[in-house]
Structures are given as C-alpha cells and as structure tokens.
N, C-alpha and C positions, 0 to 999 in steps of 0.2 A: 501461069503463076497463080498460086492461091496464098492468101493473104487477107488480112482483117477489114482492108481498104476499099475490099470489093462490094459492090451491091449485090444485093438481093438477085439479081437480074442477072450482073455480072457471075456471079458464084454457078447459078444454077447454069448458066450457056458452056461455061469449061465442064462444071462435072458431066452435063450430057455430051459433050465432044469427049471425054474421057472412058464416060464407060463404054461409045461408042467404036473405042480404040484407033481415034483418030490423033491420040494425043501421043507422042514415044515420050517425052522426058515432062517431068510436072518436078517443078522447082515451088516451095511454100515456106511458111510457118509450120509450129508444130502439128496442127488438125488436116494439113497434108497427108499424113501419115494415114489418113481415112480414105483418101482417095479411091473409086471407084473402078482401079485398074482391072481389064479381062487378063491382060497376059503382063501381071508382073514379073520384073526380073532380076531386079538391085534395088536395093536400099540404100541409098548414102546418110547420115547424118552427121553433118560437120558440125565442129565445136561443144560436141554432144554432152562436154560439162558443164553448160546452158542449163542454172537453174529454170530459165526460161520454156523448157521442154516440156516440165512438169504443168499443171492446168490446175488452180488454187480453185475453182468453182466448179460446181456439179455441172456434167459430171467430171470427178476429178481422177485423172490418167496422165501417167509418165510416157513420153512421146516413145522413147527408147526402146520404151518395155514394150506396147503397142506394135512397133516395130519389130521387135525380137520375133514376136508371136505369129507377127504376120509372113515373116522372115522362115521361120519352121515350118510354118502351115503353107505356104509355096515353095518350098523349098530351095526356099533363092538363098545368093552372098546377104548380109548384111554389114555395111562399111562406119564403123561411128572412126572419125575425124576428130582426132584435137592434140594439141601440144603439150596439154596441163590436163589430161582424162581426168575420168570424177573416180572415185576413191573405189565404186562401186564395180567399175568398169574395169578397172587395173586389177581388184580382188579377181572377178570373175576371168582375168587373163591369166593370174596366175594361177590358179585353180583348173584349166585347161577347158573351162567355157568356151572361152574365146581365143580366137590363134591370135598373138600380138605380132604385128609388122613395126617395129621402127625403121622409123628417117633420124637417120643418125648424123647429116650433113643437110645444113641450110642450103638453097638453090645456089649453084654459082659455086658452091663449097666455102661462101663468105664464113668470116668468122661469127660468133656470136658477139655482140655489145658488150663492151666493159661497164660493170655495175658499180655504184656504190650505194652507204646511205650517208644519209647524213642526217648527225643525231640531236634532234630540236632541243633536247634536254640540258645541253653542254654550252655553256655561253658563250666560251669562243664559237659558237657559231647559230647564236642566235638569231634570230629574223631580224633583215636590217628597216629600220624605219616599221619596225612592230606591225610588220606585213605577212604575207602568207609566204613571201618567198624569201628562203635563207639569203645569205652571204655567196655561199658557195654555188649553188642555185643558178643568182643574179651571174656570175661570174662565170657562168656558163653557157648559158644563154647571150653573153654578151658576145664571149668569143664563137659560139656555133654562129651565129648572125652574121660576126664578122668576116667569118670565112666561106659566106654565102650556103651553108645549111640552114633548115626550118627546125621548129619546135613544134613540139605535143607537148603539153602540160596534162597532167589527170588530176583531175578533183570532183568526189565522186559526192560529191552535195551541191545542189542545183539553189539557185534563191541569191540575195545579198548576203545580209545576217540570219545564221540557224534559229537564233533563240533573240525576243523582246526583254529586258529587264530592269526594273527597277532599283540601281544599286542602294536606295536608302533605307527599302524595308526587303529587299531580296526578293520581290513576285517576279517569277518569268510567268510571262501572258501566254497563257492553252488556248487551246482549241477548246468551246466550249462542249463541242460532240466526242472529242476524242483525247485522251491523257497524253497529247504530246504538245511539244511548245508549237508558236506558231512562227515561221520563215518569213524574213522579211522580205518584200520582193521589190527594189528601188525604181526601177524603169516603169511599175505599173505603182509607185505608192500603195500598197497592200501587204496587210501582214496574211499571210496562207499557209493551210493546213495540207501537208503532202498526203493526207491519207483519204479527206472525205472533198476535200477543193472548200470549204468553207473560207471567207474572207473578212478582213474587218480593215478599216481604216489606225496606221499606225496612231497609238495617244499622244498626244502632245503633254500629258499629266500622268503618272499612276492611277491605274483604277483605284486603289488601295489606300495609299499614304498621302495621296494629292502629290507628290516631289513631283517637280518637273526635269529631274536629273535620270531621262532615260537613255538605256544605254544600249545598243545593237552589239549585239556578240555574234562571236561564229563568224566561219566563213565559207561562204557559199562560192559558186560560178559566176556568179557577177559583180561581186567584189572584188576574184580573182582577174576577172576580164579588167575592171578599173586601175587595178595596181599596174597590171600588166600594161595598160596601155601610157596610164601615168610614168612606168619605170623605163617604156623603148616607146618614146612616140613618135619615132622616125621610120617604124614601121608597123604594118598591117597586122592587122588581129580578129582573128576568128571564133565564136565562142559555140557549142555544139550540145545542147542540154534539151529537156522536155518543152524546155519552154522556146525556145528557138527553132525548134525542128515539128512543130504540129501540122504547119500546113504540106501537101501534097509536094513532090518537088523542092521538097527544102535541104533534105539532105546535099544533093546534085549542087545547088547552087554554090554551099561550100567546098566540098571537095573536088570537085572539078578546077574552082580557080585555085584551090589549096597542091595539086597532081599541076597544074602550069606552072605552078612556083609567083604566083600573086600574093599571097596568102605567106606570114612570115614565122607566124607562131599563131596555132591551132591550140584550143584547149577547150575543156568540157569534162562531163561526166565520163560514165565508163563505154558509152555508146561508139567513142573514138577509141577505145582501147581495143578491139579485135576487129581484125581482118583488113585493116588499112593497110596497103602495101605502097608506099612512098619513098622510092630511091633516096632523094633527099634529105629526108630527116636525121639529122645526124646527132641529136640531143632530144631526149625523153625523159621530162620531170614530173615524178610524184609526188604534189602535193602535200598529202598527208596518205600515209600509207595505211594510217590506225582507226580510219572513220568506221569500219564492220569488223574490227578486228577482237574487238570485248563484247562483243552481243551476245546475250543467253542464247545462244545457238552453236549446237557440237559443230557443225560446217562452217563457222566463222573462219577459223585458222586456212583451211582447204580455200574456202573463197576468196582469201584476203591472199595467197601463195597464186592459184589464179588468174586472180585482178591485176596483180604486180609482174608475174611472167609474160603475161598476155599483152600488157601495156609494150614491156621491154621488149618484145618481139618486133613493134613499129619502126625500130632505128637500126641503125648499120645494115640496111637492105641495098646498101649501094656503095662503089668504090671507095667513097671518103670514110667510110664504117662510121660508128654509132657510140654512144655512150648515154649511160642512165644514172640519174643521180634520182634516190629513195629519201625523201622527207620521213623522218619518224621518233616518235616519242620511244620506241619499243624495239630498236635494232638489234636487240638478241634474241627475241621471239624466234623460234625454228621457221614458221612460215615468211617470214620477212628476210631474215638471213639466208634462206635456203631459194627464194624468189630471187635475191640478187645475185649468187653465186648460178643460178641456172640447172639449179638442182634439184630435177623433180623424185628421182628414186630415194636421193635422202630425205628429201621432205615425208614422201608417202611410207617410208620405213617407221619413220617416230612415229607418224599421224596415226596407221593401222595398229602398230603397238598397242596406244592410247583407247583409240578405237577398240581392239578386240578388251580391254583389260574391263573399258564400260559397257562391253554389250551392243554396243549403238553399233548400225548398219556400217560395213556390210557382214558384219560379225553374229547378227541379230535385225531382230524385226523390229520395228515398232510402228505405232498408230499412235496419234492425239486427238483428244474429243474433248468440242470447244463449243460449251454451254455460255450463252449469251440471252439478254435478253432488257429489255428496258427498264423496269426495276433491278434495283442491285441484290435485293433479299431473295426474291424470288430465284432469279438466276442462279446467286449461289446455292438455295436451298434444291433447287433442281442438280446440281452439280454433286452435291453429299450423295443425294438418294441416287444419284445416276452412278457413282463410286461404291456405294453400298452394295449394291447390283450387280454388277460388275464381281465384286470381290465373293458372293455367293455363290456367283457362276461359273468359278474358276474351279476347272478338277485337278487332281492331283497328275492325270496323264497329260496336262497341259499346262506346262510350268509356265506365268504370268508371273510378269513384274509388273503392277502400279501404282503409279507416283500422282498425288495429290486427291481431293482437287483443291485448288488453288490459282491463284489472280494470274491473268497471262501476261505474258512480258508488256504489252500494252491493255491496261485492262478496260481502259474504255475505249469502243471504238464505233464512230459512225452513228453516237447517240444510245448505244446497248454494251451494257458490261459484262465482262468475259471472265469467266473462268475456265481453265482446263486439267484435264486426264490427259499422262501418259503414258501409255501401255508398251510394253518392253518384252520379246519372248525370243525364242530360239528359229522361229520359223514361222515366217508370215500366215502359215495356215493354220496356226495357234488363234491367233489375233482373230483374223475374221473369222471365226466358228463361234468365238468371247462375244464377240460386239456383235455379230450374228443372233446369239441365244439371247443376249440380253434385252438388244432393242426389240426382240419380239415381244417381252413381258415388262420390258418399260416403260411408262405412259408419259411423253413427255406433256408436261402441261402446255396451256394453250398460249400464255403468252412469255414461253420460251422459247427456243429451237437451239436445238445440238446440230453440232456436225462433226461428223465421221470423216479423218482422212487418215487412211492407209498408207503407210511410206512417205509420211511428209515429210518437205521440205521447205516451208516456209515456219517455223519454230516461233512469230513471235505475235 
C-alpha cells in the first residue's frame, strides 16, 4: 500500500520490493500511478471522478492521464471505475476512446433509493427551531430510527460557525493572510482559516464598532453534530470531518462500530459520501446541497450532481431499501434535479451542451497562470506584462483565447495576492507551445512567481 502516511523509510522498502517484482498487486493514492512495476498488467482507477487525482503542486499531473500513458506504453487494460464518471471520461467514451462497460443493475438487482428534495426556500417547510435540519428531514430520521435503520447526514463544511460577524457595523472577521472569513471551531475555542490553519481567539467585542452583539453564522459539522444530538439524544452519534479523523486509525474506530450497528446516525463532510457500503442505512440526508454549487468554477454543477449521487448511493444497500431526502435552496438546478432522479446521462447531455457552446474541456483546452506575490502592485503589474506577452505571442495558426488578468476568486491567499490568466484553445498543444514561447522571453521579477497549470482543475 503506498500512501502519504508512510515514511521515508517505509516508502523507499515497498518501492524496492516493487521494482524487485516481489510485489503482484500495489493498492495507493494517486502517486501510485508512478510505481516502479517490471511486469505491469492492469490499471484500475476507481472513483476516477476524484478531483483528488489531479496534483495542485509542482510537479502538477492528472493521475488518469499518467495512467492512460502508461497504459499505451505497456500495452495493458486500463479500468477507470465510477458511478458519476467525470465529463472528461464519458466525452472520450463516446468519441470511441474508450469502450464503455455499464452496470446497469445494483448488486443483488436491489432497487435504487427513492429521492427527494426539499425546498429550504418555501416556509411550509422551513427549518424547524432555525436549525440546519428541515421539518421533513426531522421526520425522517425519526421514523428510519424507529424502524431500527441508521442515518448519514452530509454537510460538506467542517467547523461550528462558517463565518464571525458583527451585526451592528456588518465586519465578518478574515483571515488576516487570506480573503476568506475565518470558521469558528467550538470544541477547540478558535476562530480558523481553512486555507493557511491561521487561528485567533473568538472577540468578545468588534474589532471595529466595539458592539459586543456578535454573532456566529453558518453552519458547519459541529454545529450539525450539536443539533443532531440535541434533537435524538436517545441515540449515538458520530461525526467524520478533518478535524476528527487526523490521527492514524481514526477512520476504523468509526466505522467499524458504525458496520456493528452501535453507531445510529453518522454524519460529516464529503469523506463519508463514497465507497461506504452499509446494509443498514436506510435514510441519507443532505444537508445543504448548494455549499459548491455557485462557485466561479465551470465544474461546480458536475461536482455538486456527484456529491449528491455518490452520497445517495450509501442507502437502500439492504432488504429494508433506502430513501434520500436533498436540502436545497436551488431544487430546479439540472445538477441537483438530475442527482435526485438518478440521472446521470441527462445531467451530462445539458452539462456538455453548455460545455461545448463555452469552449471549456472536454470540448477545449485550457491553462490558468496564477501571478501572486506579496506586494499587490507588483503582482498585478507582473500579471499585465505577463498578459501582454502572451497576446504577442499568439499566431494566427494557433487560435488562443485569453481572459484577464484579473483578481482570482480568492485573491489573497497565504499572505500573497493573486491575480490570474486564462487561456482557452482548441487543443492542449496550442496552450503549451503559448506559455512555452512566452515564459522563455518573460522575465518574471524577483519578488513574484507565476504558476503554470495546464488542464486545471482547482479554478479558485
């Protein structure tokens, strides 16, 4: 097994038992895919629509792709796995890339869950006691309980309260390194930043106004744990987020007693929505379906259909079958409608539509180049001239589309402010020939740095 948890010591004793072909199966993470095999012969990648495959840091590679390559170049199967394929994967199936196999029948030929949502917007069915969990919700989780079934919740924001605010002059309290609000975390007293770990003690005053009228918004995983246990405290409750699961063996500890049926209602972020298999569960509640669903990112929609298929996949694995009820502000969104109905060929019919009419993968190429740096002048003034460059370089046999530059969806992060380029063409080998020619006659100054990623997937 290769995985991030290994030592130094640990890492280097498998890859020498590996390339000395002592090893037949090597099970990992995505840098698996590097493995040192003499005599490879299968590739599997399950779940393979795991934004998680992609590698945000230099150097940065799509597991997939890695795989494809390595896949040609041995001439072996390559097997990508998943229920909810990425946009990218299902283009290249129908394009005759790839031979597509469906499983057109759940194991056992069980039914699939009955879906629904229910719509936070509409007052008959408002959140009762101004909680995170509906009317209808509550009333279902009462009778799953009843009837000796368990529960999944999903709520895909970890902390107490998202956001600190003062309602008398409106400051929500930031992170002072990075343009986001900071998460209150109740169990440890600490307001924290999910992007750099920065902490501060919550105020008892506004920085600002001096009012002492502050107010915790949002709702996170341990506020949902509280209600939760507040609303059924006659039974167990489990909660499964970053912050719960850091130590070694932590996982195990929950789900093991959650698979004996100790465990009565499981909930957490998205880490319990794929690959649980739990006869039992006979009720899966989504939270809020809409937390990634408006993010300046084209893959928002795709993630968020998903998130929500993938969850609903956990229940009716077992005689008593399953039922899924959808928290949402947004229940006519395609991706969320199409999530619940168990419809992934309608969903990805709009989706590529959309897709092909904007160009965006898998219709088109594109690259983002993300000038940052600790002063704000400088960085953006590197970012013009870096755009300028760019648009010089572009030949007419290499049709280029670029956008900006301009502030990125978080433009300060980690203490250095961001601007970005993004670059848009018909064929990934446009792009790097662009950003090839150019970084060779671009000088980036010294106290900036650019980065190049090809085929991103992290947009913000």
């Amino acid at each position: 097994m290769l995985h991030s948890h290994l030592t130094h010591v640990e890492r280097h004793h498998h890859w020498r038992r590996i390339v000395r072909g002592q090893v037949q199966v090597i099970v990992g993470a995505r840098s698996a895919v590097f493995a040192p095999t003499p005599h490879l012969g299968l590739i599997v990648l399950d779940e393979e629509h795991e934004s998680t495959f992609k590698q945000d840091s230099a150097p940065r590679y799509h597991a997939r792709d890695v795989a494809w390559q390595r896949a040609l170049a041995e001439r072996i199967p390559l097997v990508l796995g998943s229920a909810t394929p990425s946009l990218e994967s299902w283009h290249r199936a129908l394009a005759g890339q790839y031979q597509r196999v469906s499983l057109t029948r759940r194991v056992l030929g069980l039914p699939l869950p009955a879906a629904a949502t229910v719509d936070l917007r509409d007052p008959a069915q408002s959140r009762a006691s101004r909680g995170g969990i509906s009317r209808p919700l509550q009333q279902a989780i009462t009778a799953s309980l009843r009837d000796g079934g368990q529960v999944i919740l999903l709520l895909n924001r970890r902390g107490f309260s998202t956001h600190v605010q003062c309602p008398a002059c409106g400051l929500t309290i930031e992170c002072p390194d990075c343009q986001i609000s900071l998460t209150f975390h109740r169990q440890q007293n600490v307001m924290l930043c999910h992007c750099c770990d920065h902490q501060e003690s919550p105020p008892t005053v506004c920085p600002d106004c001096r009012s002492s009228a502050i107010r915790y918004g949002g709702l996170g995983t341990q506020k949902l744990e509280a209600e939760v246990r507040a609303r059924f405290p006659d039974h167990v409750v489990a909660r499964m987020d970053t912050d719960t699961m850091r130590t070694r063996g932590s996982h195990e500890q929950v789900l093991e007693p959650f698979r004996r049926g100790e465990i009565d209602i499981l909930l957490g972020t998205q880490m319990i929505a794929k690959g649980l298999d739990f006869p039992n569960v006979t009720l899966v509640g989504v939270i809020n379906a809409d937390t990634a669903l408006h993010l300046p990112d084209f893959r928002a929609a795709e993630r968020t259909f998903q998130l929500v298929a993938q969850v609903a996949g956990r229940t009716g694995r077992g005689k008593q079958g399953g039922r899924v009820l959808v928290q949402t502000l947004s229940p006519e969104h395609p991706a969320i409608a199409a999530a619940v109905r168990h419809d992934y060929p309608g969903f990805v019919e709009l989706e590529l539509a959309e897709r092909q009419q904007m160009g965006y993968p898998p219709y088109g190429a594109m690259a983002r180049l993300v000038v940052r740096g600790v002063q704000e002048a400088a960085a953006r003034q590197a970012a013009t001239e870096l755009a300028d460059r760019l648009r010089q370089e572009v030949v007419e046999a290499e049709p280029v589309r670029i956008l900006g530059p301009g502030e990125a969806p978080i433009a300060k992060l980690r203490g250095q402010y961001r601007f970005q380029l993004q670059l848009q063409a018909a064929a990934i080998t446009f792009l790097q020939q662009l950003v090839r020619r150019t970084m060779e006659k671009f000088k980036v100054p010294r106290d900036v740095i650019c980065v190049v990623d090809i085929d991103p997937w992290d947009m913000m």
